[in-house]
N, C-alpha and C positions, 0 to 999 in steps of 0.2 A: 377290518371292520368289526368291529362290540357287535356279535348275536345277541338278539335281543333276549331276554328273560322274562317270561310268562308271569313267573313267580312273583315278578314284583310288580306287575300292572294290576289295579282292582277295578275287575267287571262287578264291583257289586250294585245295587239296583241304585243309592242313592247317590253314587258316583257318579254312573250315566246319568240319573236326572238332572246332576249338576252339571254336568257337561251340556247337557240340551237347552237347561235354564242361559249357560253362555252364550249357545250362537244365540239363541233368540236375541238374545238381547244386543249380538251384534246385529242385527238383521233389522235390529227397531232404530238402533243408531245410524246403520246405513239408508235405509227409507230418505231423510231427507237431506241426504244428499244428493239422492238422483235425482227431488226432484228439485231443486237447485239447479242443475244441466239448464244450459241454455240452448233452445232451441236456433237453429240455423238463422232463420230471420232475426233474432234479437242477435245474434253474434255479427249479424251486419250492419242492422243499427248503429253497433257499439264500433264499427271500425271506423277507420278513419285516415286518409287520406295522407302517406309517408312524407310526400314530398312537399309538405305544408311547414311552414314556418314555427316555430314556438309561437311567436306571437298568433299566426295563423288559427293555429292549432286551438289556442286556449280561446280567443272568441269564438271557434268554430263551437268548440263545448259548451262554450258557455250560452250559445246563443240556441242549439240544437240538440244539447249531449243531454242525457241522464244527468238525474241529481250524484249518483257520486261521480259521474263524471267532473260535472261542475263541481263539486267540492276538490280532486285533486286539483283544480286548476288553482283554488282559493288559496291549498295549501302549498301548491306551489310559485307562489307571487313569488317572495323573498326572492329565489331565484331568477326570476324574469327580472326585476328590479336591481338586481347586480350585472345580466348580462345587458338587460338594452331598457333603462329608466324611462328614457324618452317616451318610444311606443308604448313601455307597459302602462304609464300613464296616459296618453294618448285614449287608448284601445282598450286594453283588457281593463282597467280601474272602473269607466262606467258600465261598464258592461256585470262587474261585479257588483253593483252599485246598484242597478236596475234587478238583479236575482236575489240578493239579499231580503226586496221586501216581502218574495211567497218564499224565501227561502226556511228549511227547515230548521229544527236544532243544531244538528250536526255541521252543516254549512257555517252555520252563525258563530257556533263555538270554534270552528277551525279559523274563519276571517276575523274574529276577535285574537286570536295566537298570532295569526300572519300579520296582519294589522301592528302589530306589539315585536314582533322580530322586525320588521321593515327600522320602527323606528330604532330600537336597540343596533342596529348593523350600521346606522348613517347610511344608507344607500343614499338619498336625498336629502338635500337641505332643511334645516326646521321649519323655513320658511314656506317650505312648496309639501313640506308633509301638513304644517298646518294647514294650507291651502286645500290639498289634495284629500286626503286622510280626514281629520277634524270633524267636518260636515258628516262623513258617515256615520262615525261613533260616535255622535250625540245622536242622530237620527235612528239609530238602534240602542242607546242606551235604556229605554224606557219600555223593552221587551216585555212581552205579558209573560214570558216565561224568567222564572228567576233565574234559574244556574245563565242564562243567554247572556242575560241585565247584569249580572257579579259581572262575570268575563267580562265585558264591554265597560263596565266600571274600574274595573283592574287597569284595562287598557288605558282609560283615560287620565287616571289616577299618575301612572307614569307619564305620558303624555305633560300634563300639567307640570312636573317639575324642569321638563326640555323647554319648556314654551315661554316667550317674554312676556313679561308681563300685562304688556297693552292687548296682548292676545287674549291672555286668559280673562284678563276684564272685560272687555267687550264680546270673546263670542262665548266663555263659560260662567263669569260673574253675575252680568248683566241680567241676561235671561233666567238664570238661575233665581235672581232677585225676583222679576216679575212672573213668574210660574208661583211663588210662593202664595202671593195672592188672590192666587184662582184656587184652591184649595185641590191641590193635585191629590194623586192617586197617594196608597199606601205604601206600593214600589219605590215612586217618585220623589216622596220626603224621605225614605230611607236613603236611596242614593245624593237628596241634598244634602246630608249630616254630612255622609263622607265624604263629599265636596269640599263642602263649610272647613271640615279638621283640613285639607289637603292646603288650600287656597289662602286661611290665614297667616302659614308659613311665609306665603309669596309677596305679600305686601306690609307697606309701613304699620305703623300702628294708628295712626290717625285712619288710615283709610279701612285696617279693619273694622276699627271704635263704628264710626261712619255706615258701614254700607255692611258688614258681617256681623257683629252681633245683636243687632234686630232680629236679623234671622234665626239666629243661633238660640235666642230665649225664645221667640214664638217654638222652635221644635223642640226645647226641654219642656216646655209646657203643653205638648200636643196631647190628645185625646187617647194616642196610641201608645201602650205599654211598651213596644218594639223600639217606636221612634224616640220616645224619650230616653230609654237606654243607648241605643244605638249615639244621639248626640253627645250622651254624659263621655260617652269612652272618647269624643272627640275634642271634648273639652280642653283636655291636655294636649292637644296642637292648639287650639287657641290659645291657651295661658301660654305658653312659652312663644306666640306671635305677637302679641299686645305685651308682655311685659309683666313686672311683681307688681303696678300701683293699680292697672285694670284688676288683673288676678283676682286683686285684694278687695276689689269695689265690687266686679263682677262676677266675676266667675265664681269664688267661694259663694258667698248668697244661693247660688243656682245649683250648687254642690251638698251645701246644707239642707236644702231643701230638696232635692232629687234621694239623700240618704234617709228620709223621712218619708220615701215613695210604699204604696202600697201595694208596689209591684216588688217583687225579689231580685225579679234579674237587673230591678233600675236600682235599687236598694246595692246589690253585688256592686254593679258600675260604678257605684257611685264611692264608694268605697275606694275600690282600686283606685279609680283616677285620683281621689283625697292622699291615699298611699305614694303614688308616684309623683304628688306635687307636691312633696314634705318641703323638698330644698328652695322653693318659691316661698315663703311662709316663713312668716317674721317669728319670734320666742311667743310673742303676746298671741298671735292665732292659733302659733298650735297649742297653747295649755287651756286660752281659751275656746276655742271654737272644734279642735282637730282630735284634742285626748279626751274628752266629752263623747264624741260621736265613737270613737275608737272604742270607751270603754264600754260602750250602751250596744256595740255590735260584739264584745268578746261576753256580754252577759247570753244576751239574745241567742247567741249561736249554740248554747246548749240545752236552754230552756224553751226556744220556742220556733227557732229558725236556722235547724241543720244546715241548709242547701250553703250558706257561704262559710260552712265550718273548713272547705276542700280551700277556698281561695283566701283564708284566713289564716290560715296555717302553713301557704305560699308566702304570704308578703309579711309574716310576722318577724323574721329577722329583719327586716330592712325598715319595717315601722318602729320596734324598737330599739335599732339603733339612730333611727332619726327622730325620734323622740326622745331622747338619753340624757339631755341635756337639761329638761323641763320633769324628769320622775323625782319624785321626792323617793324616800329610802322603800317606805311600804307599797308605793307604785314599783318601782324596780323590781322587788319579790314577790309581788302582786301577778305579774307580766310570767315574772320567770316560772314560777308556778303553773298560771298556764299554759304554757308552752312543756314543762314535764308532763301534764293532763295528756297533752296533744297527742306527744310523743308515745305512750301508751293505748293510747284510743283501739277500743275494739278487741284488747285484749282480755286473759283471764284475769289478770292482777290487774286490770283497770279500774278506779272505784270514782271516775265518771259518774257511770247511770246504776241503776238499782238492779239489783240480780233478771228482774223481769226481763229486761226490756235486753239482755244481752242474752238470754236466749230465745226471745221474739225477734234477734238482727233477722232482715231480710238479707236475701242473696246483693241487693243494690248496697244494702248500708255496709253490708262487709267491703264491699268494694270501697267503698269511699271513706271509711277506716282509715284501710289500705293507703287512701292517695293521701291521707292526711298523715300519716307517719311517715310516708314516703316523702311529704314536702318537710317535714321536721327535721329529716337526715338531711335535706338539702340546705335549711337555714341554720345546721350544725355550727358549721364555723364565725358564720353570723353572731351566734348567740353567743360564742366564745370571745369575742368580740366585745360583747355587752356585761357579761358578767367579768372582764379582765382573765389574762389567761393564769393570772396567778392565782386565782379562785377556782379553777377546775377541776382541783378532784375533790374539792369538797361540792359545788353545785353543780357539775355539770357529768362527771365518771359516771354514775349513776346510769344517767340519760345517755352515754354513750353507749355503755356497756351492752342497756337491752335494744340499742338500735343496731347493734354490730350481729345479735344473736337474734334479730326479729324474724318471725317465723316465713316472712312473704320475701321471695326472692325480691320484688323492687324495693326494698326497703335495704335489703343490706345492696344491691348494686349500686343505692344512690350514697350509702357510708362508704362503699370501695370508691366512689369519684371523686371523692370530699374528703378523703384520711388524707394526703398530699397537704391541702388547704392545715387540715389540723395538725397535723407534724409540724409546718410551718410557722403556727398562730402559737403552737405551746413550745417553741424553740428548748430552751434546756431540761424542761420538765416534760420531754417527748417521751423518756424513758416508761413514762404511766399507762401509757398506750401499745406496749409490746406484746402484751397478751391479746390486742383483740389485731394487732397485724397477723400474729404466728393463727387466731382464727379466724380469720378471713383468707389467708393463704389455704386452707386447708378447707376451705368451704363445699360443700358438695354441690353446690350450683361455679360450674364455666362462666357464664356472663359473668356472677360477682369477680373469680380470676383475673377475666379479661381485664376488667373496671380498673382492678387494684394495680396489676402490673404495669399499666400504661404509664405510673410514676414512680413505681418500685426502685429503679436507681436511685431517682433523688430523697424517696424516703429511708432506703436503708442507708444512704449516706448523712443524711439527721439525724439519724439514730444512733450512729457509731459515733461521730463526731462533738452530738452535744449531749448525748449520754450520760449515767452517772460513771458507766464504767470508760472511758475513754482514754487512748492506748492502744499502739499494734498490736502491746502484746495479749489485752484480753479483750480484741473486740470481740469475740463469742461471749463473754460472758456478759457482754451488754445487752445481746438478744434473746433471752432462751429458748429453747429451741428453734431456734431460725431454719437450722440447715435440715433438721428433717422434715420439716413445714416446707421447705422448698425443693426436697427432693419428691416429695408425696406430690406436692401442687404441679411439677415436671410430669411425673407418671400419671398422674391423673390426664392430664391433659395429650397426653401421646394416645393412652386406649381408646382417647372419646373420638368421634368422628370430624371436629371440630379444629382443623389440622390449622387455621391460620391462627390460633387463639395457641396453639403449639410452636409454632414458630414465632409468634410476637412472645413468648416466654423465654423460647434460648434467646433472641436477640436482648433483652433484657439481662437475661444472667451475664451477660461481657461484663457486666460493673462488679462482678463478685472479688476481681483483685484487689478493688480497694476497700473491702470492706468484712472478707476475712483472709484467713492466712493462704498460705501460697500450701503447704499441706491438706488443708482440709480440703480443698480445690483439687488439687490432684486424686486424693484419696474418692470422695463423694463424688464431682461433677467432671470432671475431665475425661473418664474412661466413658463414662457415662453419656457424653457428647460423640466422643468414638463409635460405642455401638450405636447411635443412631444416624449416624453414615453409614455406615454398613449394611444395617437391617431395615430403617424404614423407609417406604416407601412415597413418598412425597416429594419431590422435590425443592420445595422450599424451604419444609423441615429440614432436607439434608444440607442446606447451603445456610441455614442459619446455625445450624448446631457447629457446621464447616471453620465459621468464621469465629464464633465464640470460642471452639476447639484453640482457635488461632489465636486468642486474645491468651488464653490462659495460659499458653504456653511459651507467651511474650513475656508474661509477667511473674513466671516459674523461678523460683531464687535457685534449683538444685541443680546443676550440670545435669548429674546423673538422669533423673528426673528428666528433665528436655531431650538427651539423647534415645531414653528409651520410645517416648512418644513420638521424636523424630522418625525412628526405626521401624514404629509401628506403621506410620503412614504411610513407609512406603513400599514395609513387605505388603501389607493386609491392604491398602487402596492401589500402590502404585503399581505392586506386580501382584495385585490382588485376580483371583478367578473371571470374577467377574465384569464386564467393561462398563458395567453401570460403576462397579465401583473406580475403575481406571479414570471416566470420567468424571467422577467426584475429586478425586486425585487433583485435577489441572485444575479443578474450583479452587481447592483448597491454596494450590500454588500460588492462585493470584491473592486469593488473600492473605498469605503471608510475603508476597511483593510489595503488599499495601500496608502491613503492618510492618514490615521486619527490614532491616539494610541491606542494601544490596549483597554485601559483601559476606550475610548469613545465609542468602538465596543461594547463591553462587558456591560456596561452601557444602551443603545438605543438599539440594533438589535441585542443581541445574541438571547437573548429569542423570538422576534420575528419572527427569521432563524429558529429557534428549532419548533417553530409554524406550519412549514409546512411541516413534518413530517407524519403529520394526511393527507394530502392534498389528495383531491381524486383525482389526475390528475397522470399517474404513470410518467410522464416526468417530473413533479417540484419533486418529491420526487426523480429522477434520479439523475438530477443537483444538487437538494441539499446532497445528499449522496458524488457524486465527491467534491463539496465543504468542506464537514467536517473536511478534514485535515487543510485548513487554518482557519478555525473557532473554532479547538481545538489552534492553534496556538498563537490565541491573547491569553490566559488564561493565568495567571498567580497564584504559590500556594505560601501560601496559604489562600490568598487575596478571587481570584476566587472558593474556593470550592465547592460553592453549586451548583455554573454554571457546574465545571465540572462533578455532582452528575447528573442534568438535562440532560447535554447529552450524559453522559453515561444510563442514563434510555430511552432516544427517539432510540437509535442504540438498545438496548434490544426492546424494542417494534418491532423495524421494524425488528429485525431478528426472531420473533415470528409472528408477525401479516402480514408480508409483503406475498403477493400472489402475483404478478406478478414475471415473473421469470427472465426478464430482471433487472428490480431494486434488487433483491433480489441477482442476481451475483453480481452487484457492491456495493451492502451494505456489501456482504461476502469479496470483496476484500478493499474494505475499512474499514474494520473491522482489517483488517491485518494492514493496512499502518497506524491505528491509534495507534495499540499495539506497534508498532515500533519508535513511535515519542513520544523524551521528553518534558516534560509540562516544562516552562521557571519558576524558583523564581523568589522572589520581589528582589533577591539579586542582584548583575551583576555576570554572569559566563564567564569562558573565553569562551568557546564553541558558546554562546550566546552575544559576545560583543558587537561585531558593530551592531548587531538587537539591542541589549536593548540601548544601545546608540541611536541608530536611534529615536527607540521609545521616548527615554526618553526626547529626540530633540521635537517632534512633542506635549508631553504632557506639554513640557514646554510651549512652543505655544501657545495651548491652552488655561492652564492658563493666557498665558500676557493674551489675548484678553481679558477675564474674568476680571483682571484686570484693564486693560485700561475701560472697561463699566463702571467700577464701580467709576471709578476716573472720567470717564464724569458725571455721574451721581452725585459721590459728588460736585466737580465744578460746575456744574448746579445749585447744591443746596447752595451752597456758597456763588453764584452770586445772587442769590434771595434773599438770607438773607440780604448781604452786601445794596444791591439795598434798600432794604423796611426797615433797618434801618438808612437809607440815605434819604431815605422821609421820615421819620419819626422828623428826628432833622431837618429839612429844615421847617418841617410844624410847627414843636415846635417851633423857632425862628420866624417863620411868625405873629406865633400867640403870642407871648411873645410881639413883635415891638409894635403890634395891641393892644392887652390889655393897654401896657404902656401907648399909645398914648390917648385911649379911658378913661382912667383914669386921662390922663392930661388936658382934653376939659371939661369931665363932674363932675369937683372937687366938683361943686356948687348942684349939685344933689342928690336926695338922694340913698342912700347906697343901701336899698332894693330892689329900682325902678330898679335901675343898674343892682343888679347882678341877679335878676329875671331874666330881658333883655334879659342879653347876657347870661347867660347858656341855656334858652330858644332856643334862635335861633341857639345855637354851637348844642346843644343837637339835635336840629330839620337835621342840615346839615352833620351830621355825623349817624343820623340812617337812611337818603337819602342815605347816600354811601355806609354803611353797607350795606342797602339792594339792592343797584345796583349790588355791589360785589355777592351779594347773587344770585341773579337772574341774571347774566351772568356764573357762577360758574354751574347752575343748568341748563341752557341754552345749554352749552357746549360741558357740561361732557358726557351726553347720545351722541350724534355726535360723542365725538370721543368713543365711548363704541363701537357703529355700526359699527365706521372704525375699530373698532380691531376684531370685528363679522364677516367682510366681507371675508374674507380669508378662514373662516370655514363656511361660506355659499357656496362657492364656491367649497369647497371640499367636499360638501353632494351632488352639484347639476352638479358637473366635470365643473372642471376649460377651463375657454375661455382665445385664446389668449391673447384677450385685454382687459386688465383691465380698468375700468371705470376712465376716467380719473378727475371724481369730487372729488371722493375718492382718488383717488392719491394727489391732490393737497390741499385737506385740508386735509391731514396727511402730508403734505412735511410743510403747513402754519404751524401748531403747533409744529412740531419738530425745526422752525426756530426762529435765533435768537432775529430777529426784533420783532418778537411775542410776545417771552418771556420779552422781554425789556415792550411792552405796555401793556400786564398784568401786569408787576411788578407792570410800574406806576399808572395802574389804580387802582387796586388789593393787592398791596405789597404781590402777591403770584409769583415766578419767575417758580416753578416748575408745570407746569400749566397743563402737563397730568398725575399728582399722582392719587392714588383711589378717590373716592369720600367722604371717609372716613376723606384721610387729609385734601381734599377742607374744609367738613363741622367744620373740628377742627381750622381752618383758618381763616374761619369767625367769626368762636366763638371767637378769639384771636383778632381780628378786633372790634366784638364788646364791649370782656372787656378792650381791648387801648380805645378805643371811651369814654369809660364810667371814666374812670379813669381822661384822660384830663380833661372833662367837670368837674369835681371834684377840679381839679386842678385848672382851671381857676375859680372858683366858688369860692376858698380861698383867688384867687388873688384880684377878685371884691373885698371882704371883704376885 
């Protein structure tokens, strides 16, 4: 037991006061709780009688119980109504039917919910719910309380579309008709409007002409500011019920005229609704009647009637592309202009309004700024749209640039929802847009992250593909800096607390094979993916980075490369310390079951699965036991037999040796599901088609990759050769000129003098080079030994995220081409990270040419 330490508790005076200021204040929270306690007699009240029926039960409440007694009964009709229809109708429906009319809020607001599941669930026919049901929810729809009257209008609102039509005419039309003429309440014509919109759907259009739009102009013309907005918005269910020749007769006129209202909010409605019925509207309304009222509401909205700047700047992509067709050229840039206005609004560089009045903004106007840039990022692609996408970075870059870099988080999250859309719209010319991906990948707001990632595959695949640089071999240079904009936006997101917005980011990275090389992958994200199996803590983290880990090393061009990562997995997970990491281990197995052919499984990590068998932790031998059926499943006979000999000996072990009694039921029931599964041949079966196909897909694969290495590696080799016997006859010829010449100057000399001379001196400058070769060769080689050591240092001592980057770049210097070109010429050796074995048979070869020439030149003297 930790003695406690004096030294670190502080008695000092405003410490205890803070401590006594706590209890009190637990003591004032506790208070009404106690008196909350139900006394004995109410606890009797409230009981009630076991042996009673459900049905029993809920009349007995309903007829006797407390209100929230009656209200769970309300809320639980639904229920009663799937076990026994009949009596709930019967019994419990009037009975809730008769409580309803002193019932409270809370009752009303639950039997409007219950009311509304009944009919969604079909427990009852339409015909016995309209019966049934119908009468009550008109008879509470006309609540004095509003939230009561929504609900119950919601309810019926649904209702209405299940119900046939002679229904709604007679017990909803009808009445609704004759109420109109008694001049009802102010609840009451609101709830007619949204009738009116529901109902015009439901019938011909002679019978709306007929019996609904009477109604429909007396409520646009009502005395109330509410009720005439409230119809305007339901205008567009009427127009699309009657049709484009009413529309055009009626409904515009009442549109016209409601946008010329001296209310705002009917002014706004009226607006929108004109907005969303551009596609009803012949060329001749909208140039004359619709771009009139349009341009008279984009004056007014800065000069004298802010409040529809927020809902102006919502539908202005979608007015001017349904107006596109009727702009004359100074309209078109008329439009576009203000929508750049828009897109700045509120800022420093805005020249909107007059210096005053931007630092007079109130706290509301910055807000609504705010939602007005924020709707401008959302009608982005729109507008891209309107101006053609080959005109973008002359009218529109601009406007994207400060929407990407705008200072209010909602404004760049609703650019990270919508870059997808614009990658899209500007297909070959996407490349203009790479600076504001690499910063929005880099952004210091998460949410924006989240936003952008959700399409990330598919936009760095537009990018590589319709790019200016496009090309395996320079997709990096089509992005710049992509890869450390997304190894930053990885880190970022691991330290934040915000761990599913981490894992929906490795899930995403799986697409990095197609779109840079299989190098930089390994170098930057692959080890990268490893330590976070290891180290963090999450578990979905670890099973998404598990599975990307898995992709990457699917799609790995290097032998080498794959073996070591192979290796890694299963000293550091498989016979790793830890059984959290042992169990990450079998994650990882199945996903490379799922990604990789049987016959690579079975190969690397059956025996190593089969390893932990012995395991002393009884939750890896659990996992692994549920696993066994997909790990008998790669096997194939009878290729696989010794494999299947192996584990069928580790299941005899564990059902002898096994002492925990939880793993020992699931080794007994997997011991059943294994008896029952057939092992696949090497043949194709019908039973087993499309798997062995599948399979045979991914081993084919496998091999190209294999393949292809092996073909760079000969090319490689090819290149070398071709190179060093390319200096070679270059140097012959050099030295052929030189001889001739030195032969034609010194005729008069003697023979001996001569050819002593010159084989002297060739002799002398070719075991110069010899030995330079030697000792760059000897230089070198150890260097890169250590770069292929480092990897497995790193795995004895756990891998750091960040790899040294000296090592990274003198392993990127020797695998590059320029390199291998200035060894060739210095060296005539082109393949310059072989063993050291062929180095030193290389220079042996260097120095029996060296010796040979000199031989040869030595004859020529003579």
């Amino acid at each position: 037991m930790r003695p406690v330490i004096f030294s670190e508790m502080d008695f000092s005076h405003s410490s205890l006061f803070g401590y006594i200021e706590d209890l009190q204040e637990l003591t004032i929270i506790e208070r009404p709780v106690r008196r909350s306690l139900k006394t004995p007699e109410e606890i009797e009240r409230l009981t009630v009688d076991e042996e009673l029926s459900d049905i029993e039960r809920a009349v007995y409440l309903l007829s006797s119980g407390q209100d929230i007694q009656g209200t769970s009964v309300v809320a639980n009709l639904p229920v009663l109504m799937r076990q026994n229809p009949a009596e709930t109708l019967r019994r419990v429906l009037p009975k809730i039917r008769e409580v309803l009319h002193v019932a409270g809020v809370e009752m009303q607001l639950t039997a409007a919910v219950s009311f509304l599941t009944v009919l969604q669930e079909e427990s009852v026919s339409i015909h016995t719910y309209s019966h049934s049901f119908l009468h009550i929810i008109l008879q509470n729809l006309e609540h004095r309380d509003a939230g009561v009257s929504n609900a119950w209008l919601e309810t019926l609102l649904a209702v209405i579309e299940a119900l046939p039509k002679e229904t709604v005419r007679h017990e909803i039309l009808n009445p609704l008709v004759s109420k109109a003429q008694l001049s009802p309440t102010l609840q009451s014509r609101l709830v007619s409007c949204k009738i009116m919109g529901k109902v015009a759907n439901k019938f011909e259009a002679h019978i709306v002409k007929r019996e609904v739009l009477p109604l429909v102009k007396s409520l646009c013309q009502d005395v109330e500011y509410e009720v005439r907005a409230c119809m305007c918005r339901q205008l567009e269910h009427v127009a699309r019920g009657i049709g484009t020749e009413l529309t055009k007769t009626v409904v515009l006129p009442e549109l016209v005229e409601l946008a010329r209202d001296e209310g705002s909010s009917v002014r706004l409605a009226a607006f929108e609704t004109l907005v969303n019925l551009l596609d009803m509207f012949d060329a001749d309304d909208r140039s004359q009647t619709v771009l009139p009222l349009v341009k008279s509401f984009c004056e007014k909205s800065f000069k004298t009637d802010e409040s529809i700047l927020v809902s102006l700047s919502f539908h202005l992509g979608k007015l001017c592309n349904g107006l596109y067709g009727i702009f004359t050229p100074e309209q078109h840039l008329r439009f576009l202009e203000f929508y750049k206005k828009l897109s700045t609004l509120g800022l420093q560089q805005e020249n909107g309004h007059n210096d005053n009045q931007l630092h007079l903004q109130t706290l509301e106007q910055e807000k609504k700024y705010i939602s007005v840039r924020k709707n401008c990022a959302y009608n982005f692609p729109a507008m891209i749209v309107f101006v053609d996408p080959k005109n973008f970075h002359l009218e529109l870059y601009s406007v994207f640039f400060c929407l990407c870099h705008d200072p209010e988080v909602p404004v760049r999250y609703t650019m990270a929802i919508s870059f997808f859309e614009v990658a899209k719209l500007l297909n070959s010319d996407v490349y203009t847009i790479h600076k504001e991906l690499v910063t929005l990948l880099q952004d210091e707001s998460l949410e924006v992250l989240d936003a952008l990632v959700g399409h990330l595959p598919e936009i760095l695949e537009l990018m590589t593909n319709r790019g200016e640089n496009n090309g395996s071999e320079s997709k990096l240079l089509s992005i710049p800096d992509l890869i450390p904009a997304l190894t930053a936006a990885e880190q970022r997101a691991a330290t934040s607390l915000k761990w599913r917005t981490h894992e929906k980011l490795l899930q995403k990275y799986a697409c990095l094979p197609h779109i840079i090389s299989s190098d930089q992958i390994y170098y930057r994200f692959l080890h990268r993916m490893l330590t976070i199996i290891l180290t963090n803590n999450v578990l979905p983290v670890q099973k998404a980075a598990a599975r990307t880990l898995c992709v990457y090393l699917r799609y790995n061009r290097k032998q080498e490369q794959r073996h070591e990562v192979i290796q890694k997995l299963i000293e550091q997970l498989g016979q790793g310390k830890s059984y959290w990491n042992r169990l990450r281990f079998l994650d990882t197995c199945e996903f490379i079951m799922e990604l990789f052919s049987k016959s690579f499984f079975c190969k690397y990590f059956f025996l190593p699965v089969l390893e932990l068998t012995h395991d002393p932790v009884a939750n890896v031998r659990m996992k692994l036991c549920c696993l066994l059926p997909k790990v008998k499943s790669t096997l194939k006979i009878p290729t696989d037999k010794h494999l299947l000999q192996q584990l069928e000996l580790c299941i005899r072990k564990l059902l002898c040796q096994e002492k925990d009694k939880d793993v020992l039921t699931i080794v007994k029931r997997t011991v059943l599901e294994l008896d029952r599964m057939e092992i696949s041949v090497d043949a194709f079966q019908k039973r087993f088609y499309e798997n062995d196909l599948l399979d045979q897909e991914k081993e084919r694969q496998e091999h190209l990759l294999l393949e292809m290495e092996q073909l760079e590696k000969e090319k490689q080799k090819n290149e070398g050769r071709s190179t060093n016997i390319n200096d070679k006859m270059f140097e012959k010829k050099r030295r052929d000129s030189k001889t001739s010449s030195v032969l034609a100057k010194s005729i008069n000399l003697s023979i001996s003098g001569s050819s002593s001379g010159t084989s002297a001196g060739k002799e002398e400058k070719k075991s110069k080079l010899v030995r330079s070769q030697s000792f760059s060769t000897q230089v070198l080689h150890p260097k890169y030994s250590n770069i292929d050591k480092c990897p497995n240092k790193s795995s004895a001592t756990g891998y750091t995220s960040s790899v040294p980057g000296m090592g990274k770049s003198c392993m990127l210097s020797f695998s590059d081409d320029s390199f291998r070109t200035h060894a060739a010429g210095n060296s005539g050796n082109a393949a310059f990270h072989s063993s050291s074995s062929r180095n030193l048979f290389n220079s042996a070869d260097h120095k029996s040419n060296g010796n040979k020439e000199s031989q040869t030149l030595r004859k020529m003297s003579m």
